[in-house]
PDB file of N, CA, C and O in Angstrom, chain B, residues numbered from 101:
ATOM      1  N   UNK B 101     -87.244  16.124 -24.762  1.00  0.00           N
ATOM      2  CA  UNK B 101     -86.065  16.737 -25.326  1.00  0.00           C
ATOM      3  C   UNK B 101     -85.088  17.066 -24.211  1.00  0.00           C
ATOM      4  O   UNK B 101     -85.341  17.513 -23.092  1.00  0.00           O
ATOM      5  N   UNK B 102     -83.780  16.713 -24.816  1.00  0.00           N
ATOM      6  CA  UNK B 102     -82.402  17.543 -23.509  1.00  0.00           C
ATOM      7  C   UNK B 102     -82.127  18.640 -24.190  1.00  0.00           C
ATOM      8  O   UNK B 102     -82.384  18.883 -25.369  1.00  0.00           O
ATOM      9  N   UNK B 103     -81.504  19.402 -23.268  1.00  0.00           N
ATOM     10  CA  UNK B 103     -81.061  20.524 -23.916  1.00  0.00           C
ATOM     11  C   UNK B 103     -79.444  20.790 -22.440  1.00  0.00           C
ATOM     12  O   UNK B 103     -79.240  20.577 -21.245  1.00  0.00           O
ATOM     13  N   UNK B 104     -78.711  21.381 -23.692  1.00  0.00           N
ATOM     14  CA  UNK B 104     -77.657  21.818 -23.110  1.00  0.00           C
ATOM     15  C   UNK B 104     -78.004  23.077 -22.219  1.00  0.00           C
ATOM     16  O   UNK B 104     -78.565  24.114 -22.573  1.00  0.00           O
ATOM     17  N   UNK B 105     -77.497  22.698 -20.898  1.00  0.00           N
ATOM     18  CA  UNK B 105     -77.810  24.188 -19.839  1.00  0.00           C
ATOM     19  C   UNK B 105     -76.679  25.343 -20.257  1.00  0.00           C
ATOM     20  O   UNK B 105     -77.040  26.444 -19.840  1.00  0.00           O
ATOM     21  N   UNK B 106     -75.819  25.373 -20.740  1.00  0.00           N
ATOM     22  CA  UNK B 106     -75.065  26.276 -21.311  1.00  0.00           C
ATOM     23  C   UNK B 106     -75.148  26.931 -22.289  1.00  0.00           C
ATOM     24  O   UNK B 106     -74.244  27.706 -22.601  1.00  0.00           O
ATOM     25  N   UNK B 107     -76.227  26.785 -22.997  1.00  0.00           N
ATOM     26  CA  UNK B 107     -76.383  26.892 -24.791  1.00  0.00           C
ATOM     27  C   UNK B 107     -77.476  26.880 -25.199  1.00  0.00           C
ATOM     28  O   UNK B 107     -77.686  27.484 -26.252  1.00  0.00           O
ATOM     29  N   UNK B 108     -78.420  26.291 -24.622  1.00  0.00           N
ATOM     30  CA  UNK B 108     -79.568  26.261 -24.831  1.00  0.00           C
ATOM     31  C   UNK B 108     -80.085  25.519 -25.597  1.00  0.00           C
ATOM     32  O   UNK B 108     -81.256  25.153 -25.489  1.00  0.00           O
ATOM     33  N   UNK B 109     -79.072  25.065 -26.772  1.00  0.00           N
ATOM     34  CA  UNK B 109     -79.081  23.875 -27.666  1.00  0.00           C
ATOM     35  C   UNK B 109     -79.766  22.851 -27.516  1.00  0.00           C
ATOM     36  O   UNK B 109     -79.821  22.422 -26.364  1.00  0.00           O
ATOM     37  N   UNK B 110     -80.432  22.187 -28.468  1.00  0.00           N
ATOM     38  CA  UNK B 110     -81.300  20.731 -28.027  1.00  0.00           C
ATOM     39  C   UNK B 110     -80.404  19.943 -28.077  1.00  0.00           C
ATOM     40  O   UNK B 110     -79.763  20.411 -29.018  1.00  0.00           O
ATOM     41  N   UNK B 111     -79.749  18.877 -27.685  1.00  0.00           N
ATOM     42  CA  UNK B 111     -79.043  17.883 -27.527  1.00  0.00           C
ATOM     43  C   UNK B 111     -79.778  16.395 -28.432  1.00  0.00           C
ATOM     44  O   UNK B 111     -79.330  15.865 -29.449  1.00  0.00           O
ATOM     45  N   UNK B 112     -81.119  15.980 -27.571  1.00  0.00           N
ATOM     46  CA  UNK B 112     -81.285  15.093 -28.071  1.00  0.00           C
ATOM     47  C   UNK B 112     -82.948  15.149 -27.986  1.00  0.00           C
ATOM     48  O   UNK B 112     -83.412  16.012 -27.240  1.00  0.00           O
ATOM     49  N   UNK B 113     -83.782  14.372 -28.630  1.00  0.00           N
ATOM     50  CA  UNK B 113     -85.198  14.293 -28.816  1.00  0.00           C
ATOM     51  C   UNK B 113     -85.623  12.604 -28.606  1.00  0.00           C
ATOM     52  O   UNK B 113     -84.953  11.665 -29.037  1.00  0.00           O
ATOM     53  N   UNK B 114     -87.117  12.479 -27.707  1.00  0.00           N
ATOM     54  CA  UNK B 114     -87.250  11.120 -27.897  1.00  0.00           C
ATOM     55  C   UNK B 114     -88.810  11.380 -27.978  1.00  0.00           C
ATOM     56  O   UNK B 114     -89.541  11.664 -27.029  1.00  0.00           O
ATOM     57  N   UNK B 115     -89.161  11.228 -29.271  1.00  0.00           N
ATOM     58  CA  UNK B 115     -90.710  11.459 -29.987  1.00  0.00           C
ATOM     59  C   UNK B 115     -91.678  10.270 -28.694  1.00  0.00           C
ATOM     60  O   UNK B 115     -91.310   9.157 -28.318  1.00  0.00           O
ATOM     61  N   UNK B 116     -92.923  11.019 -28.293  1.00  0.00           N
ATOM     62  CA  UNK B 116     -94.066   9.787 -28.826  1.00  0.00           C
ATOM     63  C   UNK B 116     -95.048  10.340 -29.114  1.00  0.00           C
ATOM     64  O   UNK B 116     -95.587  11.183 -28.397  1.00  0.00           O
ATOM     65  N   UNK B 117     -95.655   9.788 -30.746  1.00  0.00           N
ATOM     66  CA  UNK B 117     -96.875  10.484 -31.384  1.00  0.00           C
ATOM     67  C   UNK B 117     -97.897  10.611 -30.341  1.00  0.00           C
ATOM     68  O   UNK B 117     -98.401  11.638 -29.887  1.00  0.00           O
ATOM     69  N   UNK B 118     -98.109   9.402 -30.046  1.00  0.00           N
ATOM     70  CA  UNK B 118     -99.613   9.026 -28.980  1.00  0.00           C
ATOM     71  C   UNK B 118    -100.024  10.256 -27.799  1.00  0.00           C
ATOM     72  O   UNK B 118    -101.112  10.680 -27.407  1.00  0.00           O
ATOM     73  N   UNK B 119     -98.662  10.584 -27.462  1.00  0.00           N
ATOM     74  CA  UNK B 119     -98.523  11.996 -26.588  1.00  0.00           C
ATOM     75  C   UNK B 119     -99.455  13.277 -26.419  1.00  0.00           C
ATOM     76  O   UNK B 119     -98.873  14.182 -27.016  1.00  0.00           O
ATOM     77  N   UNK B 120    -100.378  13.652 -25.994  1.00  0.00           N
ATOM     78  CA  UNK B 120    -100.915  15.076 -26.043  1.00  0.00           C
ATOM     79  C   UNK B 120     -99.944  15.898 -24.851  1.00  0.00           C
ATOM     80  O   UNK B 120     -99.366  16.952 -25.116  1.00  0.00           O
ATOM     81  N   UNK B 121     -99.877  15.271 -23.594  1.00  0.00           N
ATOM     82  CA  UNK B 121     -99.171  15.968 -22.621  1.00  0.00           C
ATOM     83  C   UNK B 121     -98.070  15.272 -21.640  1.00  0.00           C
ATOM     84  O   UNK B 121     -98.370  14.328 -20.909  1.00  0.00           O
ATOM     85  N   UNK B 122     -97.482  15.527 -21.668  1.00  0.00           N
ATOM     86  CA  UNK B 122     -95.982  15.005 -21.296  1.00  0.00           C
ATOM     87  C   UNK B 122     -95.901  16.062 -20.356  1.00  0.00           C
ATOM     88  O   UNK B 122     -96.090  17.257 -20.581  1.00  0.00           O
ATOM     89  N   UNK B 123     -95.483  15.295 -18.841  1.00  0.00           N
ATOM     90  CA  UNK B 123     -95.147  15.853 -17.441  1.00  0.00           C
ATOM     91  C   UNK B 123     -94.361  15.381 -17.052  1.00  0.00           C
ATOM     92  O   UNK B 123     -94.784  14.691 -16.124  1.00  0.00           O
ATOM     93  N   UNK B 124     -93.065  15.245 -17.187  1.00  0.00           N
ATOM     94  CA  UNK B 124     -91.414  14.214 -16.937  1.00  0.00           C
ATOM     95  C   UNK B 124     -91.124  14.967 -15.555  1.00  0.00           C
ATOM     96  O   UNK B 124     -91.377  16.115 -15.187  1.00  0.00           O
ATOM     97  N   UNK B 125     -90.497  13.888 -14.930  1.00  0.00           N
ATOM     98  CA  UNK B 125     -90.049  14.539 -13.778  1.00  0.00           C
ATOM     99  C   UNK B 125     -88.158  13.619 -14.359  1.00  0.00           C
ATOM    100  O   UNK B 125     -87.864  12.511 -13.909  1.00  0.00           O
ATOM    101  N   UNK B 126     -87.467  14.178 -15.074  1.00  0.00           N
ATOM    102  CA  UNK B 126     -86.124  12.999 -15.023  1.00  0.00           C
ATOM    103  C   UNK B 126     -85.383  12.919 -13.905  1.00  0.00           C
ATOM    104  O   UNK B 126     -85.246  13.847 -13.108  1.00  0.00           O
ATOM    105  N   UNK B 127     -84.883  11.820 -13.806  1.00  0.00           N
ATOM    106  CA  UNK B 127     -83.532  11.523 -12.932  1.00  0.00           C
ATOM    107  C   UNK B 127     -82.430  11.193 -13.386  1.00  0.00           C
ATOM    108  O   UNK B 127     -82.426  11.331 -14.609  1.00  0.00           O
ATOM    109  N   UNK B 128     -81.532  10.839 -13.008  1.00  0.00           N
ATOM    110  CA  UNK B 128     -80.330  10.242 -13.191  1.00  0.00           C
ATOM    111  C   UNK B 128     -80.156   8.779 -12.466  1.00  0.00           C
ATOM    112  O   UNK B 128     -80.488   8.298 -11.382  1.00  0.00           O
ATOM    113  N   UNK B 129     -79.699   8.482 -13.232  1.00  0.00           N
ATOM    114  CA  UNK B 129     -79.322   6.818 -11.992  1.00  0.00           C
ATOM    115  C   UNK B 129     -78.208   6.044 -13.163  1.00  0.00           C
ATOM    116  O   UNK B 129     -78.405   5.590 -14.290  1.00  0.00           O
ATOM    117  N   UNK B 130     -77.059   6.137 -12.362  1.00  0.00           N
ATOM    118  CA  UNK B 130     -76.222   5.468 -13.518  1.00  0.00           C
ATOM    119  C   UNK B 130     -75.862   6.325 -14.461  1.00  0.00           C
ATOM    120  O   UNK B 130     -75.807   7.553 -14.386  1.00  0.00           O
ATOM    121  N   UNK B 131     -75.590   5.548 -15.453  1.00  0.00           N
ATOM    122  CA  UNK B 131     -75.421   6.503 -16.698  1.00  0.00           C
ATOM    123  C   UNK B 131     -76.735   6.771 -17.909  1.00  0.00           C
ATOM    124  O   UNK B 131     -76.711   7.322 -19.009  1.00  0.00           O
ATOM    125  N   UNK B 132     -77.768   6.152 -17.185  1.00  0.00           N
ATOM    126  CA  UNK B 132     -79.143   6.172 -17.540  1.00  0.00           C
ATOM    127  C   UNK B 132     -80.165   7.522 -17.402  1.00  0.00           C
ATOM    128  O   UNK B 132     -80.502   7.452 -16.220  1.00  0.00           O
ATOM    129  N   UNK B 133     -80.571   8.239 -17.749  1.00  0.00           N
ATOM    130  CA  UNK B 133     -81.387   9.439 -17.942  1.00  0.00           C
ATOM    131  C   UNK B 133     -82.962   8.809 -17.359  1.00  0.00           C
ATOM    132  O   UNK B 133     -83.033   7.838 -18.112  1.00  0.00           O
ATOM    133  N   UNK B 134     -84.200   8.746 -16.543  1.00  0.00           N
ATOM    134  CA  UNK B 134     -84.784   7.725 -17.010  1.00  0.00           C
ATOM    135  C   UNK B 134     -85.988   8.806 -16.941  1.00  0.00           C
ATOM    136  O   UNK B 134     -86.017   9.436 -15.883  1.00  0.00           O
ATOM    137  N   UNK B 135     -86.678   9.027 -17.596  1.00  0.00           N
ATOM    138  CA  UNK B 135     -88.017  10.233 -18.028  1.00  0.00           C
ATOM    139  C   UNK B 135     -89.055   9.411 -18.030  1.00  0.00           C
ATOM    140  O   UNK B 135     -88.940   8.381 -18.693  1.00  0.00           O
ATOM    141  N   UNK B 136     -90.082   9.615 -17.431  1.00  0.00           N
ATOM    142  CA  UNK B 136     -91.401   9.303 -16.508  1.00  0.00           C
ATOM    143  C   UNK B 136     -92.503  10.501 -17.242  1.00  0.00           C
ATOM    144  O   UNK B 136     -92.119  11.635 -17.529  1.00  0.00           O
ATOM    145  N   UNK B 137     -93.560  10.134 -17.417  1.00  0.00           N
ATOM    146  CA  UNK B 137     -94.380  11.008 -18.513  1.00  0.00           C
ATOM    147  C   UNK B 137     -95.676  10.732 -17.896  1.00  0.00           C
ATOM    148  O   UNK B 137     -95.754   9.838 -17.054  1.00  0.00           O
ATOM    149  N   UNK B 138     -96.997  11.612 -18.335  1.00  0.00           N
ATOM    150  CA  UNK B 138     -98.505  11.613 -18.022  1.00  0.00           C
ATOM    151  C   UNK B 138     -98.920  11.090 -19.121  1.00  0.00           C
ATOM    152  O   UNK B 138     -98.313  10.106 -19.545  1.00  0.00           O
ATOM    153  N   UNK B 139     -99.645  11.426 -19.591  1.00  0.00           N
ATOM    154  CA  UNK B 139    -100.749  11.864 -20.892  1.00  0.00           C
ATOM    155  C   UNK B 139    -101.937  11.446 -20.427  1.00  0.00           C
ATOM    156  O   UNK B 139    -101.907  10.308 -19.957  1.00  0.00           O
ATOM    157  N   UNK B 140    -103.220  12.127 -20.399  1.00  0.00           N
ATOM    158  CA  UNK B 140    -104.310  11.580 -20.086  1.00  0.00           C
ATOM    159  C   UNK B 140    -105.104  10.828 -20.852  1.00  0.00           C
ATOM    160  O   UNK B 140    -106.209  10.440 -20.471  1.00  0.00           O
ATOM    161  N   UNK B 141    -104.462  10.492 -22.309  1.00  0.00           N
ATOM    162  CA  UNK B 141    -104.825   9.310 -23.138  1.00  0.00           C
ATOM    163  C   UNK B 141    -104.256   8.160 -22.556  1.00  0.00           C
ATOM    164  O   UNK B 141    -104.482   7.153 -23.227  1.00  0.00           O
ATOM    165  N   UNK B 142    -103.767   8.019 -21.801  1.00  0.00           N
ATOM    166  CA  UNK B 142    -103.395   6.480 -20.992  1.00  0.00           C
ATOM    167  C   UNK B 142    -101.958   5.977 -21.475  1.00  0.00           C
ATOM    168  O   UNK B 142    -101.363   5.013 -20.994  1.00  0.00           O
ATOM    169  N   UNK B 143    -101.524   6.759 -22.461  1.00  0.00           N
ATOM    170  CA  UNK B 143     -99.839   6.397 -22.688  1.00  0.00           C
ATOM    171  C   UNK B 143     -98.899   5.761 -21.565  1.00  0.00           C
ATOM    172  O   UNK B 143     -98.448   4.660 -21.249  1.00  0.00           O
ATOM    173  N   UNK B 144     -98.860   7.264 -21.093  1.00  0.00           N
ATOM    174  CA  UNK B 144     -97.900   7.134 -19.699  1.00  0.00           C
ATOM    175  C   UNK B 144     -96.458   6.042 -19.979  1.00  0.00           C
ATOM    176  O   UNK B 144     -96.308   4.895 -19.557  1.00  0.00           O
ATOM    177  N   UNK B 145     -95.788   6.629 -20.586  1.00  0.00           N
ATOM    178  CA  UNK B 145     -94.229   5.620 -20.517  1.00  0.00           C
ATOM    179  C   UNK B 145     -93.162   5.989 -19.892  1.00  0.00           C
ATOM    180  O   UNK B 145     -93.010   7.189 -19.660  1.00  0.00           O
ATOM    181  N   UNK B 146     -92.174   5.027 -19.474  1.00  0.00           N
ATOM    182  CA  UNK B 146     -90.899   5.015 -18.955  1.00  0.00           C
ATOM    183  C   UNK B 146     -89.812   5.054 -19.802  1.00  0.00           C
ATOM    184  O   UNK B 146     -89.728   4.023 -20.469  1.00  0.00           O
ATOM    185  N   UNK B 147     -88.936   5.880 -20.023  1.00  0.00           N
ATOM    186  CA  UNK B 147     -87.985   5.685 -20.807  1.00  0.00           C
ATOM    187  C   UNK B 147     -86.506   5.886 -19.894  1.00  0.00           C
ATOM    188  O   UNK B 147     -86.103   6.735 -19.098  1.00  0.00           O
ATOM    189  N   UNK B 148     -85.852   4.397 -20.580  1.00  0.00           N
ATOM    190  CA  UNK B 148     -84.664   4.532 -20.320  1.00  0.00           C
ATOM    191  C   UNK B 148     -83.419   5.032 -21.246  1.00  0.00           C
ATOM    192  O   UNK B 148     -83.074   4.280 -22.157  1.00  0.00           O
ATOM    193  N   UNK B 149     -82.698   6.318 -21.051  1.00  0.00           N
ATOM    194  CA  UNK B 149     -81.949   7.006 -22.076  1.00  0.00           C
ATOM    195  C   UNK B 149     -80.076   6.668 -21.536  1.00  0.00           C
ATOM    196  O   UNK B 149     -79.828   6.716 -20.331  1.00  0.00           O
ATOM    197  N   UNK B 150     -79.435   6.491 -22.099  1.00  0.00           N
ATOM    198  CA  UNK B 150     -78.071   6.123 -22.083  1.00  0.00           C
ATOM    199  C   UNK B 150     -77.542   7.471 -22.248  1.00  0.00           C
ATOM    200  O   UNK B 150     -77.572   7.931 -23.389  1.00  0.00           O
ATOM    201  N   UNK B 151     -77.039   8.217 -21.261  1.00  0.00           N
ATOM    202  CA  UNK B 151     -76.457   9.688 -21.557  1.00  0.00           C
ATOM    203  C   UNK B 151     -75.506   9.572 -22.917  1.00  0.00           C
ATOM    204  O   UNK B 151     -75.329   8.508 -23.511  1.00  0.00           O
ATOM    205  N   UNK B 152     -74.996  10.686 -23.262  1.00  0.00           N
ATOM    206  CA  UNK B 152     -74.419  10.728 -24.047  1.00  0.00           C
ATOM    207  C   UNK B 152     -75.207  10.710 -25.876  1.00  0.00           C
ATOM    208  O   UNK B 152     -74.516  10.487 -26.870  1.00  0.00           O
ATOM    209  N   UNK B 153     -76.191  10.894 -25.913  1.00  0.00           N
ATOM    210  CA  UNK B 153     -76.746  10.522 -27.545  1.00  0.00           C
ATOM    211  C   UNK B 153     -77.243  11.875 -27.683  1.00  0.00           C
ATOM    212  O   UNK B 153     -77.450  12.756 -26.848  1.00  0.00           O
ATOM    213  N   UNK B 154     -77.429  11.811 -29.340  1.00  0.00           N
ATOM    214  CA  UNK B 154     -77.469  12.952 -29.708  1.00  0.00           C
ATOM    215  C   UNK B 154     -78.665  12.935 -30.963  1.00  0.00           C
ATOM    216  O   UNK B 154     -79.091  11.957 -31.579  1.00  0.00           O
ATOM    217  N   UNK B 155     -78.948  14.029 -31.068  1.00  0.00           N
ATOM    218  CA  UNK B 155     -79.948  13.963 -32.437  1.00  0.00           C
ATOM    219  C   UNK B 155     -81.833  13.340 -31.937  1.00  0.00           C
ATOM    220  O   UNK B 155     -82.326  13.579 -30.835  1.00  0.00           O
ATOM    221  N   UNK B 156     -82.398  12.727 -32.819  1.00  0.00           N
ATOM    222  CA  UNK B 156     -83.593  12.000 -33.026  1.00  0.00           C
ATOM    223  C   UNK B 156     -83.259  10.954 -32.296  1.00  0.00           C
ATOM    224  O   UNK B 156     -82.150  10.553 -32.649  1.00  0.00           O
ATOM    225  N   UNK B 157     -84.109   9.775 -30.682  1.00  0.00           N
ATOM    226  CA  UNK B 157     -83.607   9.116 -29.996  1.00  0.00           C
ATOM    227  C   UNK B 157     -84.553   7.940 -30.522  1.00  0.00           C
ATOM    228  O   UNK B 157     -84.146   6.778 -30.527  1.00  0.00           O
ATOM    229  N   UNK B 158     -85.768   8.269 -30.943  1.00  0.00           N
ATOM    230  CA  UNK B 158     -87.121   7.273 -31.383  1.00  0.00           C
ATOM    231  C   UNK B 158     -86.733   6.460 -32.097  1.00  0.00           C
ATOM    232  O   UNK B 158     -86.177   6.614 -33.184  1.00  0.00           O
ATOM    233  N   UNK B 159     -87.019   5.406 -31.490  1.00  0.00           N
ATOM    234  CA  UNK B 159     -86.568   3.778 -32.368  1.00  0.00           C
ATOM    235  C   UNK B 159     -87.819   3.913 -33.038  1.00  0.00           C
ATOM    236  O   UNK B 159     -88.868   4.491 -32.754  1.00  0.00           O
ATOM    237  N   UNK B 160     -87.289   2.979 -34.350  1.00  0.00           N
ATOM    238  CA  UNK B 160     -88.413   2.923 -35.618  1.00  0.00           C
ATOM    239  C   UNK B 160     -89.565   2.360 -35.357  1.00  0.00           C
ATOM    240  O   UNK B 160     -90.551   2.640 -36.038  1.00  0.00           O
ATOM    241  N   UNK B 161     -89.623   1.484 -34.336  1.00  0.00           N
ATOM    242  CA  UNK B 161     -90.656   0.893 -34.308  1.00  0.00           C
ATOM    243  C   UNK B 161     -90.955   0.624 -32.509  1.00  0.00           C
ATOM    244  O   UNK B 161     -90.071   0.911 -31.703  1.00  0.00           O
ATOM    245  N   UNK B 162     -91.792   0.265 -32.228  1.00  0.00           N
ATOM    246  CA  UNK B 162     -92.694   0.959 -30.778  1.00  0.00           C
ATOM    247  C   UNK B 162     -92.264  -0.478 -30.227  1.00  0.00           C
ATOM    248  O   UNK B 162     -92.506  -1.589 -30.698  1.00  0.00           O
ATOM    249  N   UNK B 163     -91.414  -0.039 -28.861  1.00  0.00           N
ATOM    250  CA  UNK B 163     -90.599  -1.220 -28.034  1.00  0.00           C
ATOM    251  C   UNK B 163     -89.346  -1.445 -28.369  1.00  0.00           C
ATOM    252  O   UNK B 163     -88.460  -1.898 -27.645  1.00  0.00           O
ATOM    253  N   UNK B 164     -89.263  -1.040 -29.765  1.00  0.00           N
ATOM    254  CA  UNK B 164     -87.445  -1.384 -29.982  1.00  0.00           C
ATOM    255  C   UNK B 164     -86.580  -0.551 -29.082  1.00  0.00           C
ATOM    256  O   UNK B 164     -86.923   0.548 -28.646  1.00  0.00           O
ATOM    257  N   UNK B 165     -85.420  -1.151 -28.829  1.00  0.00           N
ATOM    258  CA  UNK B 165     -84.155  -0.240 -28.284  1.00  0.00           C
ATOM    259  C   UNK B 165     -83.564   0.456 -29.641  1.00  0.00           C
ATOM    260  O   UNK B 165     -83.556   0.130 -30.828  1.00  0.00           O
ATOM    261  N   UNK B 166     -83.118   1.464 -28.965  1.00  0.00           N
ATOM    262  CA  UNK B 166     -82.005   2.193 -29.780  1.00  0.00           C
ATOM    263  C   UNK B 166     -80.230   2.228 -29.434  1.00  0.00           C
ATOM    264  O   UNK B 166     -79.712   1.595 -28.514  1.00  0.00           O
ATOM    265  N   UNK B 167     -79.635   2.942 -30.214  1.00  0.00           N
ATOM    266  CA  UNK B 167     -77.945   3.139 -29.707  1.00  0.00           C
ATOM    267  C   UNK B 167     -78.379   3.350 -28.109  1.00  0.00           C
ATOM    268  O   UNK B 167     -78.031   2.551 -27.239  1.00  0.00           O
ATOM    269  N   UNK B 168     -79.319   4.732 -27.799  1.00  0.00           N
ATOM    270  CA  UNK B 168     -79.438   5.105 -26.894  1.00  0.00           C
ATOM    271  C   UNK B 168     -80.454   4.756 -26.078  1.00  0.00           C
ATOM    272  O   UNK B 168     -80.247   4.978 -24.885  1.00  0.00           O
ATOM    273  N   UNK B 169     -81.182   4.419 -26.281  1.00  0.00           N
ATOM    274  CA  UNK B 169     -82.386   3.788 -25.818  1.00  0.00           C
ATOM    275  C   UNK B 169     -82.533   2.742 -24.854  1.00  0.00           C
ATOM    276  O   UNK B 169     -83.321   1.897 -25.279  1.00  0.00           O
ATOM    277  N   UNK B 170     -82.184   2.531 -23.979  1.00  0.00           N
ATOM    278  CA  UNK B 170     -82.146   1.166 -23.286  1.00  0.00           C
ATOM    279  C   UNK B 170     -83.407   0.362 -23.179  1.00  0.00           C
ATOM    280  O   UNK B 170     -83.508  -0.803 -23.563  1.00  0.00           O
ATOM    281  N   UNK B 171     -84.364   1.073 -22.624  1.00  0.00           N
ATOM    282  CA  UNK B 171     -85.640   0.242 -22.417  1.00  0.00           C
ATOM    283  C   UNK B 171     -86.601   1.011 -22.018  1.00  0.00           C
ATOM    284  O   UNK B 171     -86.464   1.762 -21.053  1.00  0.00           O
ATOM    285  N   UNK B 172     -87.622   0.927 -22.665  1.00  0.00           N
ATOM    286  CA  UNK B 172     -88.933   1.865 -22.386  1.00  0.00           C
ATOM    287  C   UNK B 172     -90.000   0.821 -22.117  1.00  0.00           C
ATOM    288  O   UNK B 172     -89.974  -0.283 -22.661  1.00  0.00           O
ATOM    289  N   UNK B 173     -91.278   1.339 -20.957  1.00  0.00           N
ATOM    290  CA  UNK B 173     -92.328   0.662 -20.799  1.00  0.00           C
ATOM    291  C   UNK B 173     -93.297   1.535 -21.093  1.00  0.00           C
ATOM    292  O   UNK B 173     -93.285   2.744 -20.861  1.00  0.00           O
ATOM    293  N   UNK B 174     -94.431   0.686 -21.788  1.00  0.00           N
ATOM    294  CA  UNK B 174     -95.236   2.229 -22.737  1.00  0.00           C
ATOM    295  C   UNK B 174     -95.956   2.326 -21.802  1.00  0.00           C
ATOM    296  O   UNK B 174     -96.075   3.532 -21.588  1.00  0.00           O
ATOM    297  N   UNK B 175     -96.829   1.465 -20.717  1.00  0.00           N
ATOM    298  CA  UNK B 175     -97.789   2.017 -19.872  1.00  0.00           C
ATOM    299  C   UNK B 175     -97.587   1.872 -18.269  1.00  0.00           C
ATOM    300  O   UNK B 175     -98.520   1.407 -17.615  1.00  0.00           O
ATOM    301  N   UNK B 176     -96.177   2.327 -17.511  1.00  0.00           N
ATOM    302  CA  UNK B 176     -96.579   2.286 -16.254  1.00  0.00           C
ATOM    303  C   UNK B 176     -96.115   3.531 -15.452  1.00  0.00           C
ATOM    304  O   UNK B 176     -95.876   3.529 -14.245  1.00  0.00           O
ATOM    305  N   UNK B 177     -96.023   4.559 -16.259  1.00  0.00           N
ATOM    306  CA  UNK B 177     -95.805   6.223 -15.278  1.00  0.00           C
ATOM    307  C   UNK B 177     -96.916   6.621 -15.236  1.00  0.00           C
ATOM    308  O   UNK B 177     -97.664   6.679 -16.212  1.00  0.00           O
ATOM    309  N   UNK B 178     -97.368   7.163 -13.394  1.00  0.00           N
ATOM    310  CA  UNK B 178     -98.595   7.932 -13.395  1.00  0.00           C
ATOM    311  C   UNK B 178     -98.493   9.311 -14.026  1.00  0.00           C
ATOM    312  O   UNK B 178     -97.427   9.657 -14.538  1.00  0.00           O
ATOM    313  N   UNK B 179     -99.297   9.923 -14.017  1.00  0.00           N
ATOM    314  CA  UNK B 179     -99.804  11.190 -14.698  1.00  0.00           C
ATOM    315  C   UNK B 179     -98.747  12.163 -14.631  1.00  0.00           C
ATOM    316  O   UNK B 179     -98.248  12.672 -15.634  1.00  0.00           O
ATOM    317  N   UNK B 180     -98.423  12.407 -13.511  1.00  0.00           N
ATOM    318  CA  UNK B 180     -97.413  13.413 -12.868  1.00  0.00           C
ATOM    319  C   UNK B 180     -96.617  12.291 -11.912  1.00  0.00           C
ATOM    320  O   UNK B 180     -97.008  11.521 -11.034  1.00  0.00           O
ATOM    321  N   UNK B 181     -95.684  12.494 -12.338  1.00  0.00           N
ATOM    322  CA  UNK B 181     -94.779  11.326 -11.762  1.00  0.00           C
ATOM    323  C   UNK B 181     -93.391  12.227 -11.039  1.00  0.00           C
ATOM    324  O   UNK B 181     -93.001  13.336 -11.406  1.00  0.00           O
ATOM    325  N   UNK B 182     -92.893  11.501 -10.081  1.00  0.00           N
ATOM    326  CA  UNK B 182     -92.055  12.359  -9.344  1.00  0.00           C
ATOM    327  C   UNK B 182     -90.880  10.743  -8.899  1.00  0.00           C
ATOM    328  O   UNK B 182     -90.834  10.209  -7.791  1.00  0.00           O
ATOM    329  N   UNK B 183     -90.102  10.326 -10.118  1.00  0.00           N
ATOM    330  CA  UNK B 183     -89.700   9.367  -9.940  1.00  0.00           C
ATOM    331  C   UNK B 183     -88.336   8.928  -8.625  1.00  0.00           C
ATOM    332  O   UNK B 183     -87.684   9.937  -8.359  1.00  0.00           O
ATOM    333  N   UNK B 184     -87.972   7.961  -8.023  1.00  0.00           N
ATOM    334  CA  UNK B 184     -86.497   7.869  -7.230  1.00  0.00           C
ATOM    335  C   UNK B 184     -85.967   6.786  -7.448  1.00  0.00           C
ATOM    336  O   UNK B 184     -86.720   5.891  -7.830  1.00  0.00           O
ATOM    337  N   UNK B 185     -84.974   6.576  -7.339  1.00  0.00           N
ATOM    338  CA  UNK B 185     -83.867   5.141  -7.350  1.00  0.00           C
ATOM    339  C   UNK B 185     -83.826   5.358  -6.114  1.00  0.00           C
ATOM    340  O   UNK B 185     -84.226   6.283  -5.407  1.00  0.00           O
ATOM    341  N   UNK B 186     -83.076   4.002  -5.844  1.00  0.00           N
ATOM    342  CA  UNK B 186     -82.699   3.486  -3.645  1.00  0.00           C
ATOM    343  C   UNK B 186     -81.910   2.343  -4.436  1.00  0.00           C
ATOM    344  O   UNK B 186     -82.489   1.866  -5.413  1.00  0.00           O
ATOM    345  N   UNK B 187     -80.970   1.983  -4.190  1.00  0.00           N
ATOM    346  CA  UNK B 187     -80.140   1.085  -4.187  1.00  0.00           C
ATOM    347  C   UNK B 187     -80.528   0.168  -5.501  1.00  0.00           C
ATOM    348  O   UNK B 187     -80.882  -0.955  -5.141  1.00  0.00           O
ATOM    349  N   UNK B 188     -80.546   0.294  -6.480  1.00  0.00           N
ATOM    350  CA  UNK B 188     -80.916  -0.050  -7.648  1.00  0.00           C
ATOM    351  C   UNK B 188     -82.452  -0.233  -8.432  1.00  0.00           C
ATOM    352  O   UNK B 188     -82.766  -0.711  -9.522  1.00  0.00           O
ATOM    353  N   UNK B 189     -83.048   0.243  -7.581  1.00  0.00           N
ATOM    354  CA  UNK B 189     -84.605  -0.266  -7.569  1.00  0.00           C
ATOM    355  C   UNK B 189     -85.441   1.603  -8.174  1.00  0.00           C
ATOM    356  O   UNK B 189     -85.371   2.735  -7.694  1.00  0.00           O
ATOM    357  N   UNK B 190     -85.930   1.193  -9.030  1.00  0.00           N
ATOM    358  CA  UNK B 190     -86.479   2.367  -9.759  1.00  0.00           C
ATOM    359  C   UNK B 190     -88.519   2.902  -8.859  1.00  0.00           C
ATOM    360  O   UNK B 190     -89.163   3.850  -9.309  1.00  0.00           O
TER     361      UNK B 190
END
């Protein structure tokens, strides 16, 4: 979930059922949001978020893109992830 630092407001949500524990470290890169996750069920996904969206972000079906959604990989963030960009390279 984002949330507005002014308001406290949720901004936007990006579900995954499979999830028990979620440890995001986000960044910025671009105009891309990109959230890095654990779960010790072996999930572990990458999501790429397009700033600016609002509401429910979860595409209907597992791999699709959304408005906002650019591209998610369901299994390659370690547990606790502490992600960086360098010159385009994630």
């Amino acid at each position: 979930m984002a949330y507005n630092p002014r308001t406290g407001r949720e901004l936007w949500r990006l579900s995954n059922n499979d999830a028990q524990v979620i440890t995001p470290t986000p960044i910025v890169v671009g105009e891309q949001i990109v959230i890095t996750g654990g779960n010790p069920t072996g999930a572990r996904p990458i999501h790429a978020v397009r700033a600016g969206g609002t509401g429910d972000l979860t595409p209907a079906t597992q791999g699709e893109r959304g408005e906002h959604l650019d591209w998610t990989v369901e299994r390659g963030s370690p547990y606790t992830p502490t992600p960086i960009a360098y010159r385009g390279i994630l």
